[in-house]
N, C-alpha and C positions, 0 to 999 in steps of 0.2 A: 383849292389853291392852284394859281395856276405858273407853272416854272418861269423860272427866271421875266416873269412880267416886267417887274422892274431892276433896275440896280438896285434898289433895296429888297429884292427876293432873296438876293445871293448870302443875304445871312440868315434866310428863316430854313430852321430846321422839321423836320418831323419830330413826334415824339420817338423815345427811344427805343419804344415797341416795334416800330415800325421802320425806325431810320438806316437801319444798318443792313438791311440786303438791297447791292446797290448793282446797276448795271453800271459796266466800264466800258465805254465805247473803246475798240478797237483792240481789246486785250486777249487773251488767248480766253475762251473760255473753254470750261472742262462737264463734260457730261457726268451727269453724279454717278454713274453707275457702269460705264466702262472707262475713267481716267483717260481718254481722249479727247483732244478738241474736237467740240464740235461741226458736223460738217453739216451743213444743210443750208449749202450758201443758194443764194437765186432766189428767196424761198417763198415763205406764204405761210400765215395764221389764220386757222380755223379754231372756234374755242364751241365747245361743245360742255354745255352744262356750267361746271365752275372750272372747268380743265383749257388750256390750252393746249394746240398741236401746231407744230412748226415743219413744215414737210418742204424738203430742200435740196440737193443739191450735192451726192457724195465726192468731194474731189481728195481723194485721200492719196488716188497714184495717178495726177493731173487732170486734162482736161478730156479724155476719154470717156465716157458713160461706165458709169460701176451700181452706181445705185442711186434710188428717190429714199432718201429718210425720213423717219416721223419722230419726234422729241416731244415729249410730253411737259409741262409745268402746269402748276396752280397760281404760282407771281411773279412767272415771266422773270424771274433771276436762276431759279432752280432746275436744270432740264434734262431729264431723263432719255437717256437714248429707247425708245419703244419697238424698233425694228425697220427694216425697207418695204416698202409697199410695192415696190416693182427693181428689178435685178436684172445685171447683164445675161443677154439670153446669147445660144448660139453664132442667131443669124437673125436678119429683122430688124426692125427698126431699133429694137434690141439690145442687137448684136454688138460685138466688140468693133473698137474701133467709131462705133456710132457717138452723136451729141443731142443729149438730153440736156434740156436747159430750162431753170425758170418754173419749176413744178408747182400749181397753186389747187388748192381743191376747197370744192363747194361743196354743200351738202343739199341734196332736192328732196323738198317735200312732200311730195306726189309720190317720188318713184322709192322711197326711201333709201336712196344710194347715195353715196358717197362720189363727187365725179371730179376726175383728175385733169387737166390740161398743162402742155410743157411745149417748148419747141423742139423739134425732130427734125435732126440736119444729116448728113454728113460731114466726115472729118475735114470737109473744105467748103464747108458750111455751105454748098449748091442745091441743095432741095428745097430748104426755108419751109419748112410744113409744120401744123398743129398738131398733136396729138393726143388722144382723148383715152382714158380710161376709169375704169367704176373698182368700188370696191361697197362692202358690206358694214364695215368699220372704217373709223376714217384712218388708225395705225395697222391695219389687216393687208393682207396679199391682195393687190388691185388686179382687175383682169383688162388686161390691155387691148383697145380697140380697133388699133389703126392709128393713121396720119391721113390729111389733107392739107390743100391750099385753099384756106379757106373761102369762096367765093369765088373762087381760081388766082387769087392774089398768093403772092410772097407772103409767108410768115414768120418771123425771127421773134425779137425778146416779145414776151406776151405776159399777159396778167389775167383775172377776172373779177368781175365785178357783181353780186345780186343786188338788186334794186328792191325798196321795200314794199313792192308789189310781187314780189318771188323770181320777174324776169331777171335773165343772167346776161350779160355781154361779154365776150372775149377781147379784151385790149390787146392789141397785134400790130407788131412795125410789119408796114410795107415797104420796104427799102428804095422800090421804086418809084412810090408813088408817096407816103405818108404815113400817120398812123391813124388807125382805125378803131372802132366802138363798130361792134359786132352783136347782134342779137343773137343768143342761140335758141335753140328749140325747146319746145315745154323740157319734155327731159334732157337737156342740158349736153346732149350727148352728137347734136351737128350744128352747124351754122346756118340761120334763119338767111338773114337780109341784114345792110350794111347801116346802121346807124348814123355815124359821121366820118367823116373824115378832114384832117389837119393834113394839108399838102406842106407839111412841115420835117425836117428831116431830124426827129425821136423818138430816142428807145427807153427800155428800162420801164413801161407803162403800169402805175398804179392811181388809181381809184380811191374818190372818199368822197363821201356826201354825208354833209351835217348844215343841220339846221334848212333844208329845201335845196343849199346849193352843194352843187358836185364841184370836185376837186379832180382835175388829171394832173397827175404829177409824172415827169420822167425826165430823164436824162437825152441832152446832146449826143453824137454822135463822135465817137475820141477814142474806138478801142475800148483797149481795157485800161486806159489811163483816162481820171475822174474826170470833172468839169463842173460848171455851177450849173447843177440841175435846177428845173423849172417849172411853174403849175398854169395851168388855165384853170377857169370857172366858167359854169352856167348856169342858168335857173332851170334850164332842161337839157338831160342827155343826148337829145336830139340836135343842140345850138338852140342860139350862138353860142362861141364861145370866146372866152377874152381871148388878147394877146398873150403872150408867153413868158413871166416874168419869173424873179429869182427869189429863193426863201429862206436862201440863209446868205452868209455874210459873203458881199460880193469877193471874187478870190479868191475863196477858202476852197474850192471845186467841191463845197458840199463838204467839208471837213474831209475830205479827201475817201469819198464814197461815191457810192452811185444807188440810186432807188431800189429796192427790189418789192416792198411791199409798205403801206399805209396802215396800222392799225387801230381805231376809234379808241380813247380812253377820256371817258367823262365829259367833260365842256369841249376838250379838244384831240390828242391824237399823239402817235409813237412812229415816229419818223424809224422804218428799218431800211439801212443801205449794207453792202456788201464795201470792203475795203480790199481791192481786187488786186494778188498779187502775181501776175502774169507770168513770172520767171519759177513761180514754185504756187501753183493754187492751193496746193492744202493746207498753205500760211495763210490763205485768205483770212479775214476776220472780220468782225460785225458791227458795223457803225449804229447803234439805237440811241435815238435823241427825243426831249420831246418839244411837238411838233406843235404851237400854239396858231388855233386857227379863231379867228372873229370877222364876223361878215364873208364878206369876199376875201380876206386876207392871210397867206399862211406862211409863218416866220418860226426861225431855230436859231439858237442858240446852241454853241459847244459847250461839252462838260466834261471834266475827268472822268467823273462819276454823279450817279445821279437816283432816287429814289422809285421807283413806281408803286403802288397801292391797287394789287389786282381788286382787291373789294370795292374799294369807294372811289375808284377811278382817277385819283388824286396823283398829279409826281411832283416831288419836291428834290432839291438842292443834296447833294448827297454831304453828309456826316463828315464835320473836322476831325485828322487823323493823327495817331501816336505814328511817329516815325522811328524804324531802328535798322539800325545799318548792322549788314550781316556781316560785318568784320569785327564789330564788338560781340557778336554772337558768342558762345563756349564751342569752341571748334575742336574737334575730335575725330577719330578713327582715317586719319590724313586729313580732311577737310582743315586749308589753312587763308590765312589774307593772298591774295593775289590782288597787283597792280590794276587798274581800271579806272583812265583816263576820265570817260564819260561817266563814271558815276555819282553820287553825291558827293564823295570822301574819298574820292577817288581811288577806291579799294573797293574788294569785294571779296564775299565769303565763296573762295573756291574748292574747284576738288571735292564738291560733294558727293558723293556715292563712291564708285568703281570697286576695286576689291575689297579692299577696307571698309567701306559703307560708310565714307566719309559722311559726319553728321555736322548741323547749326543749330543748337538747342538758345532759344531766347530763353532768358528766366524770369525776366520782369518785363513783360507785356503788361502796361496798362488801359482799361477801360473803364468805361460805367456802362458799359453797352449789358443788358442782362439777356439779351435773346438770341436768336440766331441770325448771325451779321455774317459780310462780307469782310474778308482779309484780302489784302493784293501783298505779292512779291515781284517788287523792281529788280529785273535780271536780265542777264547776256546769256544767250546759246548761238555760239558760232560754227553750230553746225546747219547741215540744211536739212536737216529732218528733226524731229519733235524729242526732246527731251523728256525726263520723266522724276518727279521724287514723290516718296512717300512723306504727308504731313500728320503729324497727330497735336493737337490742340489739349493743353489740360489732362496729363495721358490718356487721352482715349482715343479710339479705335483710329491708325492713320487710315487717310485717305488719298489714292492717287489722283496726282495734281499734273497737267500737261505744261511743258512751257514750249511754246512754238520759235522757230528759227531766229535771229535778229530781223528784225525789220531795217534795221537803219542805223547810225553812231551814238542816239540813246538808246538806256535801258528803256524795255517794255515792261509790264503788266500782265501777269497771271493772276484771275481771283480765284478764290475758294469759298466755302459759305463751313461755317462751323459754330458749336456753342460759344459763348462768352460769358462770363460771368464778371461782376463787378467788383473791381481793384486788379487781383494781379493775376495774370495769365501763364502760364507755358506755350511753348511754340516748338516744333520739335520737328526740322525737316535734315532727310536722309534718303540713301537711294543704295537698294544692296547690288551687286553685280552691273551695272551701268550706269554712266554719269549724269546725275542730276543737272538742274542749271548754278552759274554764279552767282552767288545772292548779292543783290545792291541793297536793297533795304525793305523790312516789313511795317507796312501799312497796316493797322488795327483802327479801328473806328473809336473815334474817345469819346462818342455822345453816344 
């Protein structure tokens, strides 16, 4: 099935097996297994075997180099923090102070390595260099190789591509000149000779080729504030190649993203952008959409939320939802109504946690949903750093849930994924010793 094809997509469901773990573009997401948002902006999928690995971009104390991440899933909703592949070192490209950007890794089948590529700048971004590294496992400690200018060019935002003949190319802004399609070498590990080149001024460069024709997708040039990103095609990586047109809704600047990676699913493709927050990155957050490509042509659609099926390649229309506003919640240990202009009800359930461990206990959560689904809670954190509550579903075991800073005069979106069972639910969030967020209202999936 393919999303949102028509106006008449927007009411076909999944089954219910299937329908309720849902990506939410732009929401905070929370790694299952350290209760933090996830960082691994800039990034890049590799899926090895039935696993996926998301390897990205640590901006948790801005824009400094800290770490390259690796995040694990099997349905691309679930994602396990797995470890850094590469860490701030002393001194070196490394070193503090340094910018890593843009981390993407292949896998070579010759050499049987794992190989890395990112951009390597300084904090006034004047070098513009690639840099390469290997590792043995694709979530393993990588061994770092160096930087170059590829070909003696500028290199800034970069991507890679393997072609289904095993060659690899480095997609690389030349700032002064355009951007490039880069062959590398059998082992994947220097720069051959120059492929193509667009005397065009784009960044953000990702790749995809389906059905014989390639897809370059990237972004304009605008900072760190979005713009309507844009795709060429050709029937060969060498050219020609189209003009440069737009693939989602004119104005929207990409639903207010920027590219960072293309990933294949099924017939067609999972648009991944970064939603880039320049005054504070570690609010950054993750625009995934899917990406419907036919012929030469590749078009998105927005969605709150929306389904993907890592098995059978399939994304559908994400699941109509019970709404309940956390001011009718059972409010306890301080947690009481506070005023909230932007919310639905214009109230919200505050005061959760601090000393008291102020609690919002739902007690009639309904669903039919019987498996394991996506919950979202619409909320305000007016702070600039990450809030935090403890949720337990049905009493069992809670689990820590992030809510990232406000974005803006609405409430945002936090998900979770937990059991559900069909009829009536519990919902049980709390936070001991530090304050949770203001709850606007819980989202449970009704199908």
């Amino acid at each position: 099935m393919r999303f949102l094809q028509t106006c008449a997509a927007l009411g076909l469901l999944a089954s219910a097996a299937d329908a309720t773990l849902q990506i939410i573009p732009g929401a905070t997401w929370t790694a299952t297994n350290t209760g933090k948002h996830i960082q691994a902006h800039g990034g890049g999928i590799i899926k090895v075997d039935n696993t996926y690995y998301w390897v990205g971009e640590d901006k948790t104390d801005g824009s400094a180099f800290q770490n390259v991440n690796c995040y694990s899933s099997t349905n691309l909703v679930e994602w396990k923090y797995e470890g850094a592949i590469l860490t701030r070192q002393g001194s070196g490209d490394l070193g503090p102070s340094r910018v890593i950007e843009r981390p993407k890794v292949i896998y070579n089948k010759s050499t049987k390595q794992y190989v890395a590529w990112m951009h390597i700048d300084s904090s006034n971004y004047g070098e513009a260099k690639a840099g390469v590294a290997t590792g043995s496992s694709v979530c393993g400690t990588y061994s770092y190789k160096g930087s170059v200018k590829p070909l003696g060019f500028e290199s800034r935002d970069m991507g890679l591509f393997v072609d289904d003949d095993e060659k690899a190319y480095l997609l690389t802004e030349d700032r002064k000149n355009g951007l490039r399609i880069d062959l590398l070498s059998d082992d994947y590990l220097t720069v051959k000779s120059n492929t193509y080149l667009w005397k065009d001024s784009i960044e953000a460069p990702a790749m995809l080729k389906k059905n014989g024709v390639y897809f370059m997708f990237g972004s304009k040039l605008t900072g760190w504030d979005p713009n309507d990103n844009v795709y060429s095609t050709a029937s060969k990586i060498s050219g020609p190649w189209s003009s440069w047109k737009s693939f989602a809704d004119s104005g929207s600047k990409t639903y207010t993203s920027q590219t960072n990676y293309i990933l294949p699913m099924g017939d067609d493709a999972i648009y991944m952008g970064d939603r880039w927050v320049s005054s504070n990155l570690m609010r950054s957050t993750y625009v995934w959409l899917p990406l419907q490509i036919s012929g030469t042509t590749a078009s998105m659609k927005n969605a709150v939320n929306w389904v993907p099926n890592a098995s059978s390649g399939s994304m559908t229309s994400g699941p109509s939802e019970n709404s309940y506003e956390g001011e009718s919640a059972e409010l306890s240990g301080g947690a009481k109504t506070v005023s909230c202009s932007t919310c639905s009800g214009k109230n919200a359930a505050g005061y959760i946690g601090g000393s008291e461990t102020g609690t919002a206990y739902f007690a009639s959560v309904s669903s039919s949903a019987t498996t394991r689904s996506t919950i979202r809670i619409k909320y305000r954190n007016g702070d600039k750093s990450q809030r935090f509550a403890d949720v337990s579903v049905n009493g069992g075991a809670a689990q820590r849930v992030a809510f990232l800073p406000d974005s803006g005069n609405d409430p945002d979106s936090s998900s979770f994924h937990a059991d559900l069972k069909s009829g009536t639910n519990t919902v049980k969030v709390s936070m001991a010793g530090s304050w949770g967020p203001d709850i606007d209202r819980l989202m449970v999936p009704s199908s």
